[in-house]
N, C-alpha and C positions, 0 to 999 in steps of 0.2 A: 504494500500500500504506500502510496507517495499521497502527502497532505500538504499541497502546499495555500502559504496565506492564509490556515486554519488558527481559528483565536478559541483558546479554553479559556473559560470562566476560572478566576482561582481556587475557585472552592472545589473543582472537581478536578485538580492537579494532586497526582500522587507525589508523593516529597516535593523536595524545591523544585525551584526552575532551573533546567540544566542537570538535573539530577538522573532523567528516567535513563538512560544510557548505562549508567551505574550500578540501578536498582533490577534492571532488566538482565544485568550480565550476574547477577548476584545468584537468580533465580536459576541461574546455568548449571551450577555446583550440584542440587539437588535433583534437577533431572538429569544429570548425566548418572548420578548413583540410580537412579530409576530404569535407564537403557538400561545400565550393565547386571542390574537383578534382571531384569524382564531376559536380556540374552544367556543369565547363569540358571532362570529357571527351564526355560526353554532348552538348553542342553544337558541339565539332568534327566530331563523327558527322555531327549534324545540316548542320553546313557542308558537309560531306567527299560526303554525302548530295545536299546541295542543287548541288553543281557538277556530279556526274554527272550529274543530271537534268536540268538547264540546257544541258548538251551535248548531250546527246540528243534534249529535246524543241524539235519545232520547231512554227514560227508562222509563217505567211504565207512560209513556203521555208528559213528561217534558223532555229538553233538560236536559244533565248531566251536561250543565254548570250553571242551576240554583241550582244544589244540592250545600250546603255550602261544604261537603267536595272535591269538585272539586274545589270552589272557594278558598280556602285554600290551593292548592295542588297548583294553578296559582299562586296565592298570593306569594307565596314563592321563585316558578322559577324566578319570575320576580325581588324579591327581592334580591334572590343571585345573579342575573344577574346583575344586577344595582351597589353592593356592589364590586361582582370580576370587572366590569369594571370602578369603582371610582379608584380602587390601581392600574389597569393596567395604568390607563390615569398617575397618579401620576408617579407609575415609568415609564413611557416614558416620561414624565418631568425631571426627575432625571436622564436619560440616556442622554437626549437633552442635560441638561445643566452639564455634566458630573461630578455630584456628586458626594462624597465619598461613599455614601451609596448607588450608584447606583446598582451594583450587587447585593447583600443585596435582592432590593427593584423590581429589575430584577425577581428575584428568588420568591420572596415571589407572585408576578403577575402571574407569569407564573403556578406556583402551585396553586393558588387559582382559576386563568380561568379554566387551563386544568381540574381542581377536579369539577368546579359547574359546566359546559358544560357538561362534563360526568354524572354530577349527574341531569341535567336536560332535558340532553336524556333523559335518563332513565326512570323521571316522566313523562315525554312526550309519552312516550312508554307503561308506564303503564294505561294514561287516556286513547290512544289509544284500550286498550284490546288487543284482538287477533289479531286485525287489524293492529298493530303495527311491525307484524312482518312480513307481507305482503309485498309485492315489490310493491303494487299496492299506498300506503304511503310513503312519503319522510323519515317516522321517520326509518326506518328500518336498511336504510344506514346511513343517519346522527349517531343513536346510535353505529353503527360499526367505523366507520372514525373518531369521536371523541374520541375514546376510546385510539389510539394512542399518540396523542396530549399530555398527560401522560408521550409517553416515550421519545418523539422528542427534541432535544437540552437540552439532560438533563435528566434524571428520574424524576419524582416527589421526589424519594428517594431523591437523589441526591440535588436536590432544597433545602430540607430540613438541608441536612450536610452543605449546603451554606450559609442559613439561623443561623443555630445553632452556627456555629465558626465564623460568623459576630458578633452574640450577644455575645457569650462571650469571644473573642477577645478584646471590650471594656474593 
């Protein structure tokens, strides 16, 4: 939307004047913690998805989830799941208790969910096989609707220059 020559009344100006820019960017901090649950829940689905599958489907007599590289392939989802949502909980701590480093720690959550939910689609999609891309599987759409999550409040890019001129700003 472009407004221009539009006159507010002052009584229905949120903060000062000159301020909304500020007030606008503040509210960034907290939906970026929102993307990156929204992508960490979405790819436990996807994990939670990818074990039933792997129990059930079998290969040369054996479910695929007793092969070790399948067990390795979970091993890891669940690992990056675990680690992206230890920094998200932190910075939504850091956001609560409005810290210096909040944004910073905003940014580096929301990049690391959105990257390992996308990235765990994806293995999720691959233990699936062909199947994976079937509508008749949840992983199909989950891999597509996370893959956004990427660009929503922020780029990934973006997260990163946020990240970078925090650090060396110190």
């Amino acid at each position: 939307m472009i407004f221009e020559d539009v006159r507010i009344p002052v009584d229905n100006l949120v903060g000062g004047e000159g301020e909304g820019f500020r007030i606008a960017m503040m509210g960034l901090d907290g939906g970026r913690l929102n993307i990156g649950a929204c992508s960490l829940g979405g790819a436990q689905r996807c994990l939670d998805e990818a074990i039933g599958y792997t129990r059930d489907r079998k290969q040369f007599g054996t479910a695929i989830a007793d092969f070790q590289n399948t067990q390795f392939m979970l091993a890891d989802m669940a690992t990056d799941l675990e680690a992206a949502r230890a920094l998200l909980y932190m910075a939504a701590a850091k956001v609560t208790a409005n810290a210096p480093d909040k944004t910073k720690f905003a940014a580096m959550a929301k990049r690391l969910a959105t990257d390992t939910g996308s990235a765990v689609a994806d293995r999720a999609l691959q233990l699936h096989g062909g199947y994976g891309y079937l509508m008749d599987y949840p992983i199909e759409r989950f891999w597509r609707d996370l893959r956004v999550h990427s660009i929503l409040e922020g780029t990934n890019q973006v997260m990163r220059m946020i990240i970078g001129r925090e650090l060396t700003r110190q």
